[in-house]
C-alpha positions in Angstrom: -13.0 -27.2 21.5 -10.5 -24.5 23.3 -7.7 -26.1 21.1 -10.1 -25.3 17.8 -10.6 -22.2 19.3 -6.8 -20.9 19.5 -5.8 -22.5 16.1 -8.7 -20.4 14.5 -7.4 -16.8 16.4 -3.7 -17.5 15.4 -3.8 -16.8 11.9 -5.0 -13.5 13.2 -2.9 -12.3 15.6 0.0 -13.1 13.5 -1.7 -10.5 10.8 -2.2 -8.3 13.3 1.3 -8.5 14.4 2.6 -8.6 11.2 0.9 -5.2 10.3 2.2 -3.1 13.8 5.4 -3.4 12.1 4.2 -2.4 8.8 4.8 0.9 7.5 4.3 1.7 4.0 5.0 5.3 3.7 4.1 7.3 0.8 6.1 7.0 -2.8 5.9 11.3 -3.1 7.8 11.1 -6.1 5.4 8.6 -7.8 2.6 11.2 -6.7 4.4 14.4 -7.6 5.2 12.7 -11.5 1.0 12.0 -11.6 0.5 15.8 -11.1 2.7 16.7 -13.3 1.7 14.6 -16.1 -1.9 15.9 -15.2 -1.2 19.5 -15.6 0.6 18.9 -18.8 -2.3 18.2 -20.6 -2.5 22.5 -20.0 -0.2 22.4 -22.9 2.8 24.1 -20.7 5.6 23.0 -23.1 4.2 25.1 -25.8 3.6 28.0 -23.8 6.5 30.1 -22.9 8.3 29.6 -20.2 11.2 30.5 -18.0 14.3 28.7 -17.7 14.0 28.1 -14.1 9.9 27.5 -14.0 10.4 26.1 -10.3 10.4 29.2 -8.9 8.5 32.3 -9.5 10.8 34.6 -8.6 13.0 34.0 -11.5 9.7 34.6 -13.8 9.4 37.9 -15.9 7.9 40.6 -14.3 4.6 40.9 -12.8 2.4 43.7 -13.0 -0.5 44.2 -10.7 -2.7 45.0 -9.7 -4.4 42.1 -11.8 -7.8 39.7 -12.3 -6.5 36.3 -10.8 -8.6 33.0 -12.2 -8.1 29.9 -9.8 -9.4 26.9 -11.1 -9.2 23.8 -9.5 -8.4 20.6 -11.9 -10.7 17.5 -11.0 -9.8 14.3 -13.5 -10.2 10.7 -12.5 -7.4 8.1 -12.9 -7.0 4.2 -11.3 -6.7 4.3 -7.9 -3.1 2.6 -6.8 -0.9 2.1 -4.3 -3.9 4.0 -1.4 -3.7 7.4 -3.8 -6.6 9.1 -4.1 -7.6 11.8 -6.3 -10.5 13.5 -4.7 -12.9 15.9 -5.4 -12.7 19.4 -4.3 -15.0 20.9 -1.5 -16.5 24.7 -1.8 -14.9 24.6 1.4 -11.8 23.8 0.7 -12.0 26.4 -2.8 -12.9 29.2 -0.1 -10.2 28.3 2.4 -7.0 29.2 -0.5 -9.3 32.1 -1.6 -9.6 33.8 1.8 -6.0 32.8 1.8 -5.3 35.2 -1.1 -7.5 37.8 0.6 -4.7 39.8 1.6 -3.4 40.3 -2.1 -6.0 42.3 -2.3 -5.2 44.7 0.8 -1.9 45.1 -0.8 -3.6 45.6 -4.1 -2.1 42.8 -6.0 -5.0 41.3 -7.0 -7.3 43.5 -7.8 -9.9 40.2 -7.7 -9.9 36.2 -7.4 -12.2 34.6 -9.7 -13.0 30.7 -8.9 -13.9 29.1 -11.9 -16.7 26.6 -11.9 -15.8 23.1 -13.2 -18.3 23.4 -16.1 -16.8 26.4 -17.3 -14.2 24.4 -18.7 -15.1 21.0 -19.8 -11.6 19.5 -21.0 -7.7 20.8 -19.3 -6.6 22.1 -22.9 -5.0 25.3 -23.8 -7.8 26.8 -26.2 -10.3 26.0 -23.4 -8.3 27.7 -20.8 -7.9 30.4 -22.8 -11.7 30.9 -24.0 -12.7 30.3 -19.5 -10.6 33.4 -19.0 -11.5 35.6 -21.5 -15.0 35.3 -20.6 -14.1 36.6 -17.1 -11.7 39.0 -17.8 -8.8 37.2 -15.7 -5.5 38.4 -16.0 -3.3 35.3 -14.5 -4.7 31.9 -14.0 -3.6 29.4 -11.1 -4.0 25.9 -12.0 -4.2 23.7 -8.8 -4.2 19.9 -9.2 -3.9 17.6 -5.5 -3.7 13.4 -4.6 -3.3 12.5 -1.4 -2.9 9.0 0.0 -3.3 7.1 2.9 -1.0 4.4 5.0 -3.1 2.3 7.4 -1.5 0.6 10.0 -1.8 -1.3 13.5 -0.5 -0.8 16.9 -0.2 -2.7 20.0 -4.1 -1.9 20.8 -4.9 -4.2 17.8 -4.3 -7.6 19.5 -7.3 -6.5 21.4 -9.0 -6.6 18.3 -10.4 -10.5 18.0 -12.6 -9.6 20.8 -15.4 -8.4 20.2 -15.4 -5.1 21.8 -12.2 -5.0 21.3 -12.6 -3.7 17.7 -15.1 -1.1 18.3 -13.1 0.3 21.4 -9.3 -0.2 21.0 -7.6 2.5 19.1 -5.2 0.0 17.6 -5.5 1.7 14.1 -3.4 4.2 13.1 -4.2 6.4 9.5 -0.9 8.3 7.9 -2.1 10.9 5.3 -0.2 12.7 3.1 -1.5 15.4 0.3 0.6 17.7 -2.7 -0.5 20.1 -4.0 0.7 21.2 -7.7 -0.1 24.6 -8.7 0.7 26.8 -12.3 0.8 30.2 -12.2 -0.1 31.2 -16.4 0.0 35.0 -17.0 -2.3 34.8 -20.1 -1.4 38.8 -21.0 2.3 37.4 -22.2 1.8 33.9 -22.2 3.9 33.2 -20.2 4.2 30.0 -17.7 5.2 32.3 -14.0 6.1 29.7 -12.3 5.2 26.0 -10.6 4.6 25.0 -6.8 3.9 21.9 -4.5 3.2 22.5 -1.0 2.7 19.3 1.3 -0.2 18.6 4.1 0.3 15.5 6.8 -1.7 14.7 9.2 -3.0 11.1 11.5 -5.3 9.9 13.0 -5.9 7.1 15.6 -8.8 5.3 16.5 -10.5 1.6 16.3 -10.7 0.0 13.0 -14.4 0.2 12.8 -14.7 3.7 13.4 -11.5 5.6 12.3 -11.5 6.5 8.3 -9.3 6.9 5.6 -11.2 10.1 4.3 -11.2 12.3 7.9 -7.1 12.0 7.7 -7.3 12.6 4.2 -9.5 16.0 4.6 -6.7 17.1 7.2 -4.0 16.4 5.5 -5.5 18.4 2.0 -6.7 21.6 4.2 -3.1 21.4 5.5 -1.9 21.4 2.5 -4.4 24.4 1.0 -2.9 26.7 3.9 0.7 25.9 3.1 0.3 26.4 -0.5 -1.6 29.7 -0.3 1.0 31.0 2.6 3.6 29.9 -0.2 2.3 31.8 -3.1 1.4 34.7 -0.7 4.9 34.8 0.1 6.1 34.7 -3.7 4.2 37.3 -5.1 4.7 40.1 -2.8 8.5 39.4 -3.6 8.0 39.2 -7.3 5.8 42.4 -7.4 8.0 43.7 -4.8 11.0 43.1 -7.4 8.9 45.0 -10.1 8.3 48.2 -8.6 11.3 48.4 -7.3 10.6 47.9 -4.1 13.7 46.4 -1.6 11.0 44.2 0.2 7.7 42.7 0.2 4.5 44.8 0.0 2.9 44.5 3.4 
């Protein structure tokens, strides 16, 4: 009986050990050529745009104080590879909002505008277009995010044919990793300012019946939100700063 009873736990303890050693990491070029297809479909390669779009300090001038439109792209595709695309939280819209708050005490922005997913029902130009003008915005911010997830064991996980063992041990361990693609469109000149990733990480450890892809995951993207509004904070105070003539950033 004992002898059926270790030749039925080896197969898993060899998985288990098999998988502390497992890393899979994250393929961040794979997920940064999703995004970018993604925001494509905005019609960027007809609208003009400057030779170095990477960056938007090397776009045209800025004025401001302008109407800024953010809207935040949702749009399903196959889940591969752990990437998911996610839906975004009023949360998570209010968190880069309040992040851009301070455009506002420089008088930047004169107002951020979230626009609601029905407003626009497909990611074309036209409808773009048609979203703003009903609001009045100035510039609009595209943001498009996937994150993914690498699940691993550690040593705690040979605890885990017990069965307390997988309820108690923290022998999982959850990698997440989220981009963040974001296109800046000034829709007064048509004209593409600029494009951005920023990058969120975070992990979590715990035992494989209680720890969860989707906690690391909301870490990792609110990590990511903070970086890419800090980013674009940063950008265009230098890029008005550059327009008026100013030697450094408004403050």
């Amino acid at each position: 009986m004992r002898g059926q009873r270790i030749h039925w736990l080896l197969p898993i303890l060899f998985t288990i050990l098999s998988a502390c050693s497992t890393h899979q990491g994250f393929d961040r070029a794979g997920m940064q050529d999703i995004l970018h297809q993604r925001l494509d479909l905005v019609g960027e390669r007809e609208i003009k745009t400057p030779e170095t779009k990477n960056a938007i300090e090397s776009s045209p001038p800025l004025a401001g104080p302008f109407r800024l439109g953010v809207y935040f792209v949702r749009t399903e595709f196959p889940t591969r590879q752990s990437i998911h695309s996610g839906e975004w939280l009023s949360a998570e819209k209010d968190q880069l909002v309040q992040r851009l708050a301070q455009l506002r005490r420089d008088q930047i922005l004169h107002e951020v505008v979230v626009l609601a997913e029905p407003t626009i029902r497909t990611i074309t130009r036209q409808e773009l277009r048609q979203a703003s003008v009903r609001y009045g915005i100035d510039v609009l911010l595209l943001i498009d995010g996937i994150g993914a997830a690498d699940r691993h064991n550690n040593a705690y996980a040979l605890l885990y044919p017990t069965l307390l063992g997988a309820w108690l041990a923290p022998g999982t361990v959850i990698d997440a990793f989220f981009i963040i693609d974001g296109v800046l469109w000034d829709l007064r000149t048509d004209t593409i300012l600029g494009r951005q990733t920023a990058e969120g990480q975070a992990q979590r450890t715990g035992a494989v019946v209680l720890v969860e892809d989707a906690d690391a995951l909301k870490e990792a993207k609110g990590r990511a939100i903070d970086a890419f509004g800090g980013i674009l904070v940063d950008r265009l105070r230098a890029r008005i700063g550059k327009h008026s003539g100013d030697s450094s950033p408004l403050r």
